[in-house]
C-alpha positions in Angstrom: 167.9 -60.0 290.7 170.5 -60.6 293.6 170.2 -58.5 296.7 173.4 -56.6 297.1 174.2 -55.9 300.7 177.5 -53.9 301.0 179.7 -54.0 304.5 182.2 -51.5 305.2 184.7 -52.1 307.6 186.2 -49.1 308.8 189.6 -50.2 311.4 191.4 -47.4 313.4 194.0 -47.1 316.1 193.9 -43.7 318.4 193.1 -41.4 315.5 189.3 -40.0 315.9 189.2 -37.3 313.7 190.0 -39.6 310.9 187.3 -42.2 312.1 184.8 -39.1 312.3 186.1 -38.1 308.5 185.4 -41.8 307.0 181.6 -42.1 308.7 181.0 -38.6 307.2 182.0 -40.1 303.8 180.0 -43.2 304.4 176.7 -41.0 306.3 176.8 -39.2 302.7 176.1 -42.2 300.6 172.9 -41.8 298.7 172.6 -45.5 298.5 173.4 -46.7 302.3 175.6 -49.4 303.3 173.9 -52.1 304.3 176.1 -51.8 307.4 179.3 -50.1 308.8 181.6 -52.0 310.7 184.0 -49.7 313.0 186.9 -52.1 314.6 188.9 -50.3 317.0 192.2 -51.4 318.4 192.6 -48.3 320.5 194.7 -48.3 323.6 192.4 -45.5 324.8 188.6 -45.1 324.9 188.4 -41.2 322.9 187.0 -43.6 319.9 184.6 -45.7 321.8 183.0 -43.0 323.9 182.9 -41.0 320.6 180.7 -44.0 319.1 178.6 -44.5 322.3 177.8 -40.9 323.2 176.5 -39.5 319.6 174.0 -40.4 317.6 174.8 -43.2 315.0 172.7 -44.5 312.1 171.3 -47.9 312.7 173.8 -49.3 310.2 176.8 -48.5 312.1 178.2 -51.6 314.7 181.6 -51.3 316.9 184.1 -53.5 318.4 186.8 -51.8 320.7 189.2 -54.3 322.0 192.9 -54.5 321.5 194.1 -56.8 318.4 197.3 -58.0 316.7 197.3 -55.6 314.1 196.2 -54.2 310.7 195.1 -58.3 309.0 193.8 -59.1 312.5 191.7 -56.1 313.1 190.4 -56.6 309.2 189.4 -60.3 309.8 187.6 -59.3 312.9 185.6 -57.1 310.4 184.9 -59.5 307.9 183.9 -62.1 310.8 181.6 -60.1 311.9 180.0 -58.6 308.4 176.9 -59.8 307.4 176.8 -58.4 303.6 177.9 -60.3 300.8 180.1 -57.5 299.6 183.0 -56.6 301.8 184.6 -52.9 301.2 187.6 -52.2 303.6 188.0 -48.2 304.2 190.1 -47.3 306.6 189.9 -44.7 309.0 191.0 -41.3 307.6 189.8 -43.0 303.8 186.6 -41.5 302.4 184.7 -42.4 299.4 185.5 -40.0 296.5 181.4 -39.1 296.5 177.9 -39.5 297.9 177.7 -41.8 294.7 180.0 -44.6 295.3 177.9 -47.2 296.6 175.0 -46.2 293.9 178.0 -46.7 291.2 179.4 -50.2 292.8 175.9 -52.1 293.3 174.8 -51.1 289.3 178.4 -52.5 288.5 177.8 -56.0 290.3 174.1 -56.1 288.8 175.8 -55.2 285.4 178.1 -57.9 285.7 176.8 -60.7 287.8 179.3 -63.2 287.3 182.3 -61.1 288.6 183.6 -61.7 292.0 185.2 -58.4 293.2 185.7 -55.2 291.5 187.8 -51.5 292.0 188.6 -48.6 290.6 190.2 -45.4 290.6 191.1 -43.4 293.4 192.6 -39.8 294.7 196.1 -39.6 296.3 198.1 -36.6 297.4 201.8 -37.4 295.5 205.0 -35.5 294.8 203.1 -32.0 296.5 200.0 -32.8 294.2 196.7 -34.1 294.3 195.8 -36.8 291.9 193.8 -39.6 290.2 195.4 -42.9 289.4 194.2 -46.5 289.3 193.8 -48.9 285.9 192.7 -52.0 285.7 194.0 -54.9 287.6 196.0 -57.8 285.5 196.5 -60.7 287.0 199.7 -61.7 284.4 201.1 -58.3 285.8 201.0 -59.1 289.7 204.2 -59.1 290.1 203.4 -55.0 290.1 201.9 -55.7 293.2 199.6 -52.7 294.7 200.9 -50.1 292.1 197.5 -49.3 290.7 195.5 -51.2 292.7 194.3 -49.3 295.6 192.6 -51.7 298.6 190.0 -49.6 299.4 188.8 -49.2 296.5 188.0 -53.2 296.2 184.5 -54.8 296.9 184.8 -58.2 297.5 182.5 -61.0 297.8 182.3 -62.0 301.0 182.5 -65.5 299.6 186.1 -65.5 298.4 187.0 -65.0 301.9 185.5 -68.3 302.3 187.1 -69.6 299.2 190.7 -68.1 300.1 190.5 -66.9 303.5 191.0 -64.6 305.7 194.1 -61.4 305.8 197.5 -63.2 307.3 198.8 -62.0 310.0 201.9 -62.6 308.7 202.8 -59.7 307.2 202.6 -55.8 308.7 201.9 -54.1 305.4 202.0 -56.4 302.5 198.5 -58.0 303.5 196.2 -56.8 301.5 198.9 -57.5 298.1 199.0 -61.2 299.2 195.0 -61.6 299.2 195.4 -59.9 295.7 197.8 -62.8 295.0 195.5 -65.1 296.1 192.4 -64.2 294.3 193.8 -62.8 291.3 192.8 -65.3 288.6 188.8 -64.5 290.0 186.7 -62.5 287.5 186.9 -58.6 287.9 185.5 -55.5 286.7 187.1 -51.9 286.9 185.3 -49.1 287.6 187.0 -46.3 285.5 185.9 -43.1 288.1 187.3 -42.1 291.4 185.5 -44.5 294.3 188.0 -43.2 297.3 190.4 -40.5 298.7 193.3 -41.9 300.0 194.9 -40.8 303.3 198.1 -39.9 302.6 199.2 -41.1 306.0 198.3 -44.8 305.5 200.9 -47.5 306.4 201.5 -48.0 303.0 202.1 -44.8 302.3 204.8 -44.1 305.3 206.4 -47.0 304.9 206.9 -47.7 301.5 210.5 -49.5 301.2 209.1 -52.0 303.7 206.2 -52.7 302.1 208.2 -53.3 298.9 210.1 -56.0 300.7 206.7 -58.0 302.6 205.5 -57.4 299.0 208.1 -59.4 297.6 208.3 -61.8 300.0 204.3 -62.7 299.2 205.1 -62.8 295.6 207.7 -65.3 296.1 205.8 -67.1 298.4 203.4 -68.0 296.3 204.5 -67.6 292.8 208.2 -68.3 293.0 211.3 -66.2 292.0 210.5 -63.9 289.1 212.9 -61.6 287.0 209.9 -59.1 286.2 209.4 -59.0 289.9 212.9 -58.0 290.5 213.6 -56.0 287.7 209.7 -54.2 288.7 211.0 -53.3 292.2 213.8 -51.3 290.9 211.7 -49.3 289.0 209.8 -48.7 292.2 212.4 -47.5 294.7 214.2 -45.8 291.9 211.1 -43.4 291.4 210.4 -43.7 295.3 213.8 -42.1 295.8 213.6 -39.6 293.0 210.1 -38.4 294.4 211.4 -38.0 297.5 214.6 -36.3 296.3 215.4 -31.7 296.3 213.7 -31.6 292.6 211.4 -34.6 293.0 208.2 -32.7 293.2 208.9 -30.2 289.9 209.8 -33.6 288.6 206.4 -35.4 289.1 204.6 -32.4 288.6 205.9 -32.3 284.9 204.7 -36.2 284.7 201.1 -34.8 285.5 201.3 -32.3 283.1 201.9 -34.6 280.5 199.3 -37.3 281.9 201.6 -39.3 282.6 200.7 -40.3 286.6 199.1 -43.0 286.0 202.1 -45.0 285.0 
C-alpha cells in the first residue's frame, strides 16, 4: 500500500494571530502531517521570532524572507515540500476537524488512481455561517473557483511536476489557473467539511478583481467562451445583491431553503 505523506504549506504576511490559529488546527490532527511548511513573507520579524522562540513539533519547518507574492510564496512551499501530497492552508484557514487528514489519506488509499481530491468547506457569507462546496467538473470550468475552495485541495506533488508550478502572473486568480490546468486529471470529492475559510482571504476582499484575472486565465487557455461570459454575470449580479441594504435577509432566505450551495 502507498505511503501517504501529506505537506501543508501554510503562507502569511504580518498577521500572527492567524498563523497561530492555522498551526492550532494542524497541532489538532489526529493523523499528523507528515510536515508543515510555514512561508513567511513578513516585512517584520513578530512571525519569525514567534516560530523560533516556542516550542514547535518536529514537523513544522520555516522560511522568512521577503517574496513576490501569494504564487511565489506558494511555490517556495511546494519547492521545499517533501510529501507527495501538497495541501495549501493559508494562514488564518483551519481544517474543519482534528479528522481531516485521517479522512483525506483513507480517500487517496480508497482511490489510488486519482490525482488530487477536495471537498466541502465553511465560509461566513451574507451575515451567516455556512457549508458549501460540490464536486468539481471539469466541462463546467468556466465556473472557475465557485465551489471549489483551494484549501480544500490535496494534490500530488507530481502534477506540479507534470504542470508546474503557481504563475506569478496573476495576484488572485492563481490558484483557478492551476485548476485550468489540471482539470482533465482524475479526482474525488470528499462530501464533508475539510476547512474553515477566513473570511478575510484575498479572494474574498477582492472579488470583482478576481473575477477579471479569472477570466483572463480562462481565455488564456481555453479561448473565448459564451458560458464564461454569460457565468460572470451571474456572479457580480449576486456579488452586488449580497452586498446590497437587503442582501443579507436575502441570502439568508436562500439558506433556509438549501439553496447556498448554488
Amino acid at each position: 500500500m502507498e505511503n501517504l505523506s501529506i505537506s501543508v504549506i501554510t503562507i502569511c504576511f504580518n498577521n500572527l494571530k492567524e498563523v497561530i490559529n492555522t498551526c492550532t488546527s494542524v497541532d489538532k490532527q489526529l493523523d499528523m502531517p507528515f510536515e508543515h511548511i510555514i512561508v513567511d513573507g513578513s516585512n517584520n520579524s513578530e512571525i519569525a521570532d514567534y516560530l523560533a522562540n516556542n516550542p514547535q513539533p518536529k514537523y513544522r519547518k520555516w522560511l522568512s524572507e521577503k517574496d513576490k507574492g501569494i504564487a511565489d510564496a506558494f511555490n517556495k512551499g511546494i519547492k521545499r515540500a517533501l510529501g507527495n501530497v501538497l495541501v495549501m492552508l493559508n494562514s488564518g484557514d483551519e481544517f474543519y476537524d482534528e479528522n481531516v487528514l485521517s479522512v483525506v489519506k483513507q480517500a487517496f488509499k480508497n482511490n489510488p488512481e486519482i490525482k488530487w481530491l477536495h471537498g466541502k468547506y465553511k465560509i461566513y457569507r451574507g451575515g451567516k455561517w455556512v457549508i458549501i462546496g460540490k464536486p468539481f467538473e471539469s466541462t463546467k470550468v468556466y465556473r472557475g473557483m465557485r465551489s471549489l475552495c483551494h484549501q480544500t485541495m490535496f494534490v500530488r506533488k507530481e502534477l506540479h511536476d507534470k504542470y508546474g508550478l503557481y504563475s506569478l502572473d496573476f495576484k488572485i486568480a492563481m490558484d483557478y489557473d492551476f485548476v485550468v490546468r489540471i482539470a482533465f486529471e482524475k479526482m474525488f470529492f470528499i462530501d464533508t467539511p475539510l476547512v474553515v475559510f477566513e473570511p478575510e482571504g484575498t479572494s474574498s476582499t477582492n472579488y470583482l478583481a478576481g473575477l477579471r484575472e479569472a477570466k483572463k486565465v480562462y481565455q488564456l487557455h481555453l479561448g473565448m467562451s459564451w458560458k464564461l461570459f454569460l457565468w460572470q454575470i451571474r456572479l457580480k449580479v449576486l456579488y452586488y445583491i449580497l452586498n446590497s441594504p437587503i442582501g443579507k435577509t436575502l441570502y439568508a432566505i436562500k439558506v433556509w431553503l438549501k439553496l447556498e450551495n448554488l
